[in-house]
VOGU-3710 file (C-alpha; in Angstrom, 3 decimals, decimal comma):
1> xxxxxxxxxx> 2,428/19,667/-21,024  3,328/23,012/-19,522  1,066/24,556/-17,254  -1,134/27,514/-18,880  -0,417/31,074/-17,666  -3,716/31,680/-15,419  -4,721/35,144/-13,959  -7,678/34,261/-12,833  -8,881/32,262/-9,848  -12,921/30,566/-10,159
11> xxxxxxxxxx> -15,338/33,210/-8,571  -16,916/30,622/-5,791  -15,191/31,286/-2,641  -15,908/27,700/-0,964  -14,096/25,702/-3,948  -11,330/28,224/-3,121  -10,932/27,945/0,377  -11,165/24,291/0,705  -8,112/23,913/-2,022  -6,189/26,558/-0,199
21> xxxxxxxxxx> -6,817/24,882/3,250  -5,316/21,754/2,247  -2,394/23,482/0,918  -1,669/25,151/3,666  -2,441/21,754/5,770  0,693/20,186/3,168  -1,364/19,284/0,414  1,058/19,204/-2,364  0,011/17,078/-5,142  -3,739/16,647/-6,612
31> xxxxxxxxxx> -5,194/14,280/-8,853  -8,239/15,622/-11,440  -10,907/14,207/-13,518  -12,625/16,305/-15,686  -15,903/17,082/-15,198  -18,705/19,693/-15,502  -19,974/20,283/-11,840  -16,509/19,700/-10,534  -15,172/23,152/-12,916  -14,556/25,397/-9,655
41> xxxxxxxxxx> -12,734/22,865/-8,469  -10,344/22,257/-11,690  -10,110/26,041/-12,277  -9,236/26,835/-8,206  -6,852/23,811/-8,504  -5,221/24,862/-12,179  -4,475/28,429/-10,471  -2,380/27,592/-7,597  1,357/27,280/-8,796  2,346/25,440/-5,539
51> xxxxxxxxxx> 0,291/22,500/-6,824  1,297/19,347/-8,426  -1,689/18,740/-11,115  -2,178/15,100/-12,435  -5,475/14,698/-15,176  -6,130/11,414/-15,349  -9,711/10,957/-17,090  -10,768/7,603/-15,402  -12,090/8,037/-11,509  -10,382/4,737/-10,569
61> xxxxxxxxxx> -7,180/4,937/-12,284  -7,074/8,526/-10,526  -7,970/7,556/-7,459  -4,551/4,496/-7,329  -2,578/7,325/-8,900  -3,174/9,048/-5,574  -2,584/6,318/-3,491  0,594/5,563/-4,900  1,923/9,248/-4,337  0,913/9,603/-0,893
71> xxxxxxxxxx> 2,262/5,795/-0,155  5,769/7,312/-1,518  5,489/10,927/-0,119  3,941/10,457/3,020  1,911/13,689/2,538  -1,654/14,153/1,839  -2,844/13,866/-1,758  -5,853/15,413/-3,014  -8,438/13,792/-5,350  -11,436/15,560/-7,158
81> xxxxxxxxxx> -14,081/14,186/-9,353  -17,296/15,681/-10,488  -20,988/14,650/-9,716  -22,308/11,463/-9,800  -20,920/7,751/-10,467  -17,494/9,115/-10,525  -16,999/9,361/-6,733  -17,975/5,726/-6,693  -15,071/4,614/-8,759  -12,857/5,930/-5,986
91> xxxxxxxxxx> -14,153/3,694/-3,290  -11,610/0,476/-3,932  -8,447/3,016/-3,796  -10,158/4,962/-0,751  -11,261/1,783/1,110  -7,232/0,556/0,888  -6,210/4,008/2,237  -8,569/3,462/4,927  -6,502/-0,091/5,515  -3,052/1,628/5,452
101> xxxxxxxxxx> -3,562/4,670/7,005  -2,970/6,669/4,422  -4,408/10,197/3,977  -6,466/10,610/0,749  -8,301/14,062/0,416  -11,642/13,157/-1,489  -13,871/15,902/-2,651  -16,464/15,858/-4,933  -18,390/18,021/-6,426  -22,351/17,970/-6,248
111> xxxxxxxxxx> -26,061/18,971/-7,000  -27,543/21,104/-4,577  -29,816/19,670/-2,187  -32,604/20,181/-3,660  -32,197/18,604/-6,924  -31,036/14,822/-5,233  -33,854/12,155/-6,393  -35,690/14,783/-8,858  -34,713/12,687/-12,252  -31,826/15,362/-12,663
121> xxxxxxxxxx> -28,918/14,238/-14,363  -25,976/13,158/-12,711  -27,592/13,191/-9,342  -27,043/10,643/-6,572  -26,959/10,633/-2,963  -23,428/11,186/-2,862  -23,000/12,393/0,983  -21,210/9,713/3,025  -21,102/7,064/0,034  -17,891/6,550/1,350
131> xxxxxxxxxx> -18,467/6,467/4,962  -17,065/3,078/5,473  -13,888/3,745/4,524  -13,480/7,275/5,163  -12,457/8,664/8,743  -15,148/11,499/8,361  -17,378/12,779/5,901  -18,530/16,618/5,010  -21,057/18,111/3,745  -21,092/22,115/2,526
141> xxxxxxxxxx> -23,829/23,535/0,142  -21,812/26,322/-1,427  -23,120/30,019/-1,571  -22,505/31,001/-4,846  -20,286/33,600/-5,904  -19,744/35,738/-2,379  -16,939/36,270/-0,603  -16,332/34,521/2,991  -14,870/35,436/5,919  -11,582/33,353/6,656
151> xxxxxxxxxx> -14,003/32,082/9,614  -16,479/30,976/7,302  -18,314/27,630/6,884  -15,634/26,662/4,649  -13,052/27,216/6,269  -13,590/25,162/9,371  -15,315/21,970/8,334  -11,779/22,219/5,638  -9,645/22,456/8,423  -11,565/19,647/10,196
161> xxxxxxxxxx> -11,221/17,725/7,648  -7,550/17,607/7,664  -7,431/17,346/10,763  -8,704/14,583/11,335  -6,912/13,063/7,913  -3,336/13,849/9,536  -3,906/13,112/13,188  -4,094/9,622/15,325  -4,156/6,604/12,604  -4,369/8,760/9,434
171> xxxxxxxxxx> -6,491/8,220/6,957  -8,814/9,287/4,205  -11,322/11,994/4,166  -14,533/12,908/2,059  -15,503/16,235/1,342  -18,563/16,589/-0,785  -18,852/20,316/-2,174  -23,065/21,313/-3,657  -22,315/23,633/-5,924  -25,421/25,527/-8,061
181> xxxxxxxxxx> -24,899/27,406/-11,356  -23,010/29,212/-12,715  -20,001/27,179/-12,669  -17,675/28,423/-14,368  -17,315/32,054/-13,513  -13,757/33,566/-13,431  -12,763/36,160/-11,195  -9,449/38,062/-10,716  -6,728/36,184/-9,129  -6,005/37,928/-5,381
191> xxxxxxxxxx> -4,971/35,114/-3,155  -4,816/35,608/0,611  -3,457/33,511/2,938  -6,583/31,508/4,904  -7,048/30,620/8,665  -5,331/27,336/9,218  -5,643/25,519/12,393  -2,689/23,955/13,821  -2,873/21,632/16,242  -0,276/20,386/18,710
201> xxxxxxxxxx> 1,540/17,727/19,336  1,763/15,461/22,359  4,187/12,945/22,385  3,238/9,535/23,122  6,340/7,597/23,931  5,614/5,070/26,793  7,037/5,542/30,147  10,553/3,695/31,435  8,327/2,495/34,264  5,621/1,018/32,049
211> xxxxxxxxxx> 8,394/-0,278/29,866  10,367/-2,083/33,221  6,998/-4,167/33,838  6,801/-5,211/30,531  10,271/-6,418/30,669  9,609/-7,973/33,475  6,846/-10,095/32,814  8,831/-11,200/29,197  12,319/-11,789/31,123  12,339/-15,441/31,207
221> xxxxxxxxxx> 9,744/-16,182/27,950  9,924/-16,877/24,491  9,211/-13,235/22,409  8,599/-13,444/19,124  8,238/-9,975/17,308  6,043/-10,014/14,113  6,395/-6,827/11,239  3,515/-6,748/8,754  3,624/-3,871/6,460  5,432/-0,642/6,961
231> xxxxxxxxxx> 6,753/2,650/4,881  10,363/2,193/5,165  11,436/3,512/8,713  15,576/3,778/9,472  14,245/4,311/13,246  11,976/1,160/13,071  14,721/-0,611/11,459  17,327/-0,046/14,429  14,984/-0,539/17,141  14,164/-4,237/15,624
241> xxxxxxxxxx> 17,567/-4,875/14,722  18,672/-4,062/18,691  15,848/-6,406/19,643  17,315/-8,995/17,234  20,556/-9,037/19,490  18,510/-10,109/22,900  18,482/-14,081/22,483  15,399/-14,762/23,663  13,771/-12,749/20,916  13,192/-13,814/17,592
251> xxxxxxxxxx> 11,517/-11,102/14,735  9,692/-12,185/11,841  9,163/-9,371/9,644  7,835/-10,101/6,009  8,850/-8,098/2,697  6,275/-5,503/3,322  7,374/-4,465/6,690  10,563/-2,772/4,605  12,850/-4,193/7,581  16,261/-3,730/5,472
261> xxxxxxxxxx> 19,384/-4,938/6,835  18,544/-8,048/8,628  19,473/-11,840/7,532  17,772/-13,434/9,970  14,215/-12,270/9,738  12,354/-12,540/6,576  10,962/-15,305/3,920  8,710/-16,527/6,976  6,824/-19,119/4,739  9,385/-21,504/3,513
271> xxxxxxxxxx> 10,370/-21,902/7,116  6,900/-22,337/8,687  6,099/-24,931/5,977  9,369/-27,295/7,124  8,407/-26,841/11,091  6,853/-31,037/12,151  4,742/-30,826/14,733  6,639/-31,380/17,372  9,215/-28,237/16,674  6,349/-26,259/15,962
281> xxxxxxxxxx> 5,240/-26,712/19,696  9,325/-26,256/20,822  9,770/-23,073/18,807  5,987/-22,090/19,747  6,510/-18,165/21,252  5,023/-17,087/24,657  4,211/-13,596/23,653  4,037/-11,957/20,149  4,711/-8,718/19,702  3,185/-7,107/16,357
291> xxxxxxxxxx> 3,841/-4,126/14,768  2,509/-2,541/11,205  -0,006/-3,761/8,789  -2,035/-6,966/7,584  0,189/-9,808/7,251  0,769/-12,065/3,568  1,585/-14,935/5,322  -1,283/-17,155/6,213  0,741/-19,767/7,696  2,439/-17,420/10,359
301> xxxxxxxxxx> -1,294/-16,416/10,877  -1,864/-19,688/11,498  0,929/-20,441/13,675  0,412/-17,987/15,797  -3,348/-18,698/16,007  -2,685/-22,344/17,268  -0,077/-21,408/19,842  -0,905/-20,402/23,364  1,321/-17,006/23,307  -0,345/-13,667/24,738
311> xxxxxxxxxx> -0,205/-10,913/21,599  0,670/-7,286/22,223  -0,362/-4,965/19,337  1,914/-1,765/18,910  0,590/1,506/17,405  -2,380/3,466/17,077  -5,461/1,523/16,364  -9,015/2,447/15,017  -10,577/-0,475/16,923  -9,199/-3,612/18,791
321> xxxxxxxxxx> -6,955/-5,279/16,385  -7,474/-9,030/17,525  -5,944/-11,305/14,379  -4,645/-14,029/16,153  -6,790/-14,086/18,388  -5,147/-13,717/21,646  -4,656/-10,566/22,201  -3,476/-9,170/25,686  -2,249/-5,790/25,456  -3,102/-2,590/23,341
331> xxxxxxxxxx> 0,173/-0,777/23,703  -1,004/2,688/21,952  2,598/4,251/21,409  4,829/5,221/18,866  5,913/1,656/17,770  10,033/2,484/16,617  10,509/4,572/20,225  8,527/1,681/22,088  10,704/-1,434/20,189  14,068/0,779/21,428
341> xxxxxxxxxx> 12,756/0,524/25,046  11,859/-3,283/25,297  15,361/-3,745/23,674  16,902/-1,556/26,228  15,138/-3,355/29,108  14,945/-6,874/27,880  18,823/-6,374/27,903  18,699/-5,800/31,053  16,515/-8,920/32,344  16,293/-11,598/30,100
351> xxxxxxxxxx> 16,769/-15,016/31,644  19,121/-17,902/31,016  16,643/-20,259/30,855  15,862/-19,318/26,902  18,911/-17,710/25,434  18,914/-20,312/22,574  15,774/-19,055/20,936  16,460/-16,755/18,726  19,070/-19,290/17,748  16,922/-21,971/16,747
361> xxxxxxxxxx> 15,171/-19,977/14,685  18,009/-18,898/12,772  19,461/-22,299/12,048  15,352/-23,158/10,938  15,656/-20,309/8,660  19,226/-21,610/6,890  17,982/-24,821/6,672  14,800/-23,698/4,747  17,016/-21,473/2,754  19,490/-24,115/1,663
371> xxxxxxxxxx> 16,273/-26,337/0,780  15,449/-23,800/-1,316  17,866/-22,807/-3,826  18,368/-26,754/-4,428  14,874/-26,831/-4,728  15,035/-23,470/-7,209  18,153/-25,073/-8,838  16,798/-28,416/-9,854  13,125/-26,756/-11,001  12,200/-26,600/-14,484
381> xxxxxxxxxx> 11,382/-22,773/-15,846  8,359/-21,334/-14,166  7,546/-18,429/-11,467  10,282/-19,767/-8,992  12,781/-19,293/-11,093  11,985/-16,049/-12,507  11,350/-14,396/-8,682  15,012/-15,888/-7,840  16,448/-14,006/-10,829  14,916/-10,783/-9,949
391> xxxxxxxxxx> 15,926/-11,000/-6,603  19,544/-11,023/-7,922  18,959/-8,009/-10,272  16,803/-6,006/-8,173  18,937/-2,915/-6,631  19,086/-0,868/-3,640  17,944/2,590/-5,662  14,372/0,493/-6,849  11,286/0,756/-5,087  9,126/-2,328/-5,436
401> xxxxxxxxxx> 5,627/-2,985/-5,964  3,723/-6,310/-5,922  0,616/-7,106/-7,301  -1,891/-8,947/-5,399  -2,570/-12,485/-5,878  0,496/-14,476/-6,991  3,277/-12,018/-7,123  3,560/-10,962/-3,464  3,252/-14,637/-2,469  6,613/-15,291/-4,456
411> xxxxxxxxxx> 7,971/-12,030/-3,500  7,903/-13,352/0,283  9,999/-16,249/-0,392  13,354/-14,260/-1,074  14,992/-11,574/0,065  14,839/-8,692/-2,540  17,663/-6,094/-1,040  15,495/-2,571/-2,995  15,105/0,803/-0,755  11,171/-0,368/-0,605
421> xxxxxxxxxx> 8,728/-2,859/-1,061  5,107/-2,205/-1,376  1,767/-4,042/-2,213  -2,219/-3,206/-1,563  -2,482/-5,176/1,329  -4,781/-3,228/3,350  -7,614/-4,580/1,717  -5,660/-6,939/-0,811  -7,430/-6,468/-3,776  -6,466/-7,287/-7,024
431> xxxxxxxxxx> -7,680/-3,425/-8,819  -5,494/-0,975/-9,333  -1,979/-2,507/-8,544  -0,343/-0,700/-11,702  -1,887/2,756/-11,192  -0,766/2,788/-7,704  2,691/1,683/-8,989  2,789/4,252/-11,370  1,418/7,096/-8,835  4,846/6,091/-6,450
441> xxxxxxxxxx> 6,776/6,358/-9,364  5,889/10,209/-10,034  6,720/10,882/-6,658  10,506/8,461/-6,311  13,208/9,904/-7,619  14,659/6,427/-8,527  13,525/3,273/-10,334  9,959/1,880/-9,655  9,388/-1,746/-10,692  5,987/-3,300/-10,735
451> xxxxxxxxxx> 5,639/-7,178/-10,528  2,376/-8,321/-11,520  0,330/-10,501/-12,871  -1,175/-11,194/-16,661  -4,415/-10,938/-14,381  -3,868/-7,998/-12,405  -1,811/-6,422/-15,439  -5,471/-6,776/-17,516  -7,338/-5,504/-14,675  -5,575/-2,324/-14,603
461> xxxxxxxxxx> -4,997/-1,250/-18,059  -6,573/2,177/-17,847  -3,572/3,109/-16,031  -1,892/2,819/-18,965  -4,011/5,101/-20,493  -3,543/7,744/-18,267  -0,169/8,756/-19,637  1,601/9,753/-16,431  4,199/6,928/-16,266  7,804/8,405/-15,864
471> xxxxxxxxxx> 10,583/6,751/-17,709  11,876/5,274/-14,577  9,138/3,278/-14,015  9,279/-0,238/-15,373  6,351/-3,167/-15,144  7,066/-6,794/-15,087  4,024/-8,750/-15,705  4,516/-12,711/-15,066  2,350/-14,261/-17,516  1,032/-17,401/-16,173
481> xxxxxxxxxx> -1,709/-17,871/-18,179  -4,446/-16,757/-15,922  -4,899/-16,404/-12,058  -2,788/-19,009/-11,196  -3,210/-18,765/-7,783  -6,463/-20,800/-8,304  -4,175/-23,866/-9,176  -1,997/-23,448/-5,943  -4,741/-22,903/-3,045  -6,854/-25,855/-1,596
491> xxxxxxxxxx> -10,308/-24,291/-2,165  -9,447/-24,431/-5,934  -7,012/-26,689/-7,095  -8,682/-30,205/-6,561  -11,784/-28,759/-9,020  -12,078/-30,413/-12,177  -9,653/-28,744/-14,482  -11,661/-27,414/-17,008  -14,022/-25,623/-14,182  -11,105/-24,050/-12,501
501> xxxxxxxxxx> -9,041/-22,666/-15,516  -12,871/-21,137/-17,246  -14,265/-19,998/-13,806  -11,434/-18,911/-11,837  -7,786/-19,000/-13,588  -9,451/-17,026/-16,422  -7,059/-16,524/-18,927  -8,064/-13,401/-20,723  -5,048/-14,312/-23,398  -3,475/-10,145/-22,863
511> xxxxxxxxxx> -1,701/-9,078/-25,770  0,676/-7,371/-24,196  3,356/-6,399/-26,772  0,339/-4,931/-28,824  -1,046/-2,973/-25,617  2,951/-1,659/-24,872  3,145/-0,394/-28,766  -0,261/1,374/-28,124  0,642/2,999/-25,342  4,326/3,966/-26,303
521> xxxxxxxxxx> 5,667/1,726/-23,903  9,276/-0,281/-24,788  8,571/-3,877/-25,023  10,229/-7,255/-23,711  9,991/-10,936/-23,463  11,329/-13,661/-21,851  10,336/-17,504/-22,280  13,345/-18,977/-20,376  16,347/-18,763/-18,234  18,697/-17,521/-20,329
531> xxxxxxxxxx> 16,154/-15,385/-21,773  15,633/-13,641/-18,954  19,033/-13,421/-17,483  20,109/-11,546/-20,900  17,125/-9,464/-20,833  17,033/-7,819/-17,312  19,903/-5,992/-17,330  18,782/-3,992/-20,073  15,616/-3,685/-19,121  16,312/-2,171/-16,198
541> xxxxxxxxxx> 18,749/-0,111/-17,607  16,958/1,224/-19,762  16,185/5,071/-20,239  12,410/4,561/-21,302  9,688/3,186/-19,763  8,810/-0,876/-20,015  7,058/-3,381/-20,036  9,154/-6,920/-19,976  6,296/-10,108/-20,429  8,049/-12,927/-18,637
551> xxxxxxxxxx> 6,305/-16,254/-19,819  6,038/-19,293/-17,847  4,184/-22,564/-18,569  0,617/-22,530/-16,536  0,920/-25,306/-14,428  4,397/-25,858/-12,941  4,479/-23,340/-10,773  1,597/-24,226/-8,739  3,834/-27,866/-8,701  7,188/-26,193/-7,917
561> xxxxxx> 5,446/-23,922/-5,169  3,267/-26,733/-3,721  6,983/-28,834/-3,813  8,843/-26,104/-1,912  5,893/-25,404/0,594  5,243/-29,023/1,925
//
């Protein structure tokens, strides 16, 4: 829809300045939900050109749709709701920001003081509703309709605010704007530029001296270097692949951590799962070095929790990060300029006594590989299969994204070679996996392809509603009759059938097709092999956005998986 020709800006100042602050603090793209209270907002963000608008009607589609543009752009993304319950439908997209360090720019509009708790509609106590999973929350009662000084309340706790979204771990922000009648008052558009504090920064590589005793006190031991998830970084990427080359170092880095290029260090599970005790203990590391996000894999957590090695945790941390539970070091530094220097120095020290170790691991990794695709080979038709297809299709212009649940387990257990791979992992919930998909897609150039489930596909539908979906963007939704996830896990599978499937599978029977016609979507299906090998080529191909419904039969693949990981 092409934007309307505006010349006129809303009359209150404060909605003004905060919108103009974040632009000027690289603010580029806002998400809106229409509202009443929230009107000085929508009209001071419908009248600045430099914007990127997105409406999108429901709070917590919106609130994904943001997450998935600043996950692809890097850059702050705004989000504004009006009064009320809305800002409480952006807490499960906020609270995985919070997780991955991502800088969402919440701000909502509100009653004034005085009307909170008076039986007033749409009034709540909305102030710090968020403030578990926000890095600070603000509070400003606006003045009305005067001007302010570009040193003005406004302008400062605005500039604070992104401030502190943008610097040290970044992260999301809640700014919670009171405003009192009238609302909707138009005034002359006469923008100035307003006050925008810079800040400066120190870098905080780690010194060659700090970096020798390290290297020291890892020359003769076993290092094992562990990547949860990451944004694609070609810096990270060359550091780990010069620590790959040092023998006594072996890196583990799961589909998340976006570490492209490397044969050796990925689809951890299927090789943890082979390891007998006794090679557990030989290929046990001394120290683990981590780097990124949460980790998938709950057998490397596991590992790593039952070995004796010392952990050092790379980056910038909000508190002590302490997952395995033997943690030794915070190393607070940039974590691709820090990986360079223990490469650099490890060269120069490591020991004879364990140049074979990174070896072994390899030749673990081959063998589990080679298990595999017999394994894969001789299966009948279910997830396994399909996951080993895509891998082959997959290309290196497609970003990825994984749905919780099922689909990034499978998506761990090969090597997809796409520019990106991406899943809510922060706090790993199963909402909002398609509108985040579909808010990277508006920002990537290329092809975005969702894997999900018929579960997590169901959960999200209001994303399709939204109507923002590029034709590039394509969804694959695994229909396995439920959560099937709840067939493959201890805690679940051993229930009486009829408990599990009702209580916890819960197939909710989607009609997809039906939903993709409604929503103007192309439609797909696949049922088998040969199905699917004939369809995914032209899927992907395909100039119009898709949905392709890839059926498998409920319970094999908890059979096939359950085969592969024992």
């Amino acid at each position: 829809m092409k934007e309307p020709d505006l010349k006129y800006d809303t009359a209150v100042s404060e909605a003004r300045e905060v919108i103009d602050v974040a632009l000027g603090h690289g603010m580029s793209h806002i998400v809106l939900s229409p509202g009443s209270r929230n009107a000085p907002l929508l009209i001071a963000a419908s009248s600045r050109d430099e914007l990127k608008k997105h409406i999108v009607v429901d709070e917590r589609t919106a609130a994904f749709v943001a997450l998935g543009i600043a996950t692809t752009s890097g850059k702050p993304v705004g989000l504004v709701c009006t009064s009320g319950t809305a800002l409480l439908n952006y807490a499960p997209a906020v609270a995985e920001a919070y997780y991955r360090n991502i800088p969402l720019i919440v701000i909502s509009a509100d009653r004034p003081e005085e009307w909170i708790d008076q039986d007033d509609s749409q009034t709540i106590r909305q102030f710090e509703a968020l403030r578990n999973f926000v890095k600070n929350s603000y509070d400003l009662e606006a003045s009305g309709l005067d001007e302010i000084s570009p040193t003005g309340l406004a302008n400062r706790l605005a500039n604070d605010a992104m401030f502190t979204a943008l610097s040290g771990p970044r992260g999301p922000v809640h700014i919670n704007l009171r405003f009192p009648e009238p609302l909707g008052k138009l005034t002359a558009c006469s923008r100035r530029s307003p006050r925008i504090i810079t800040s400066v920064d120190v870098p905080r590589e780690i010194s060659r001296d700090v970096l020798k005793q390290l290297g020291e006190e890892a020359r003769d031991k076993k290092i094992l270097v562990v990547c949860g998830f990451m944004n694609p970084d070609h810096k990270m990427i060359r550091a780990l692949k010069e620590l790959e080359e040092i023998p006594n170092v072996c890196v583990m880095a799961e589909s998340l951590a976006n570490f492209t290029g490397s044969e050796d260090a990925h689809v951890i599970d299927i090789v943890l799962s082979r390891l007998t005790e006794e090679k557990e203990k030989f290929l046990a590391p001394d120290i683990v070095v981590s780097v990124g996000g949460a980790l998938v894999s709950r057998k490397l957590k596991e590992f790593l929790r039952r070995s004796d090695a010392r952990h050092w945790g790379v980056g910038f941390f909000k508190t002590t990060v302490d997952c395995f539970r033997s943690l030794s070091k915070r190393i607070e530094a940039e974590p691709a300029p820090f990986m360079r220097g223990l490469a650099s120095v490890l060269r120069g020290v490591v020991d004879d006594a364990t140049p074979t170790y990174a070896v072994n691991w390899r030749m673990e990794r081959q063998s589990a590989i080679d298990r595999r695709e017999r394994l894969v080979k001789e299966a009948p038709w279910c997830e396994l299969k399909a996951f080993e297809i895509l891998s082959r299709y997959l290309g290196r212009d497609m970003n990825l994204h994984l749905s919780n649940g099922t689909s990034v387990r499978y998506g761990q257990l090969f090597d997809f070679d796409v520019h990106a791979t991406y899943s809510n992992r922060g706090v790993s919930g199963i909402d909002g996996s398609t509108a985040t998909a579909m808010g990277s897609a508006i920002e990537y150039s290329g092809t975005t392809i969702l894997v999900t489930g018929d579960m997590s596909f169901s959960y999200d539908l209001g994303a399709l509603g939204s109507n923002l979906a590029p034709d590039r963007f394509k969804i694959i939704v695994i229909n396995n009759c439920g959560g099937a996830i709840f067939r493959f896990v201890g805690s679940t599978s051993s229930l009486d059938e009829e408990i599990r499937e009702r209580y916890f599978c819960a197939d909710s029977h989607p009609p997809v097709k039906e939903l993709a016609d409604a929503f103007g979507w192309s439609y797909a299906s696949a049922s088998s092999e040969d199905q699917l090998n004939r369809v995914l080529p032209h899927f992907l191909s395909s100039d119009r956005r898709g949905i392709l419904e890839i059926k498998v039969p409920a319970d094999t693949g908890a059979e096939q998986l359950r085969l592969l990981l024992s």
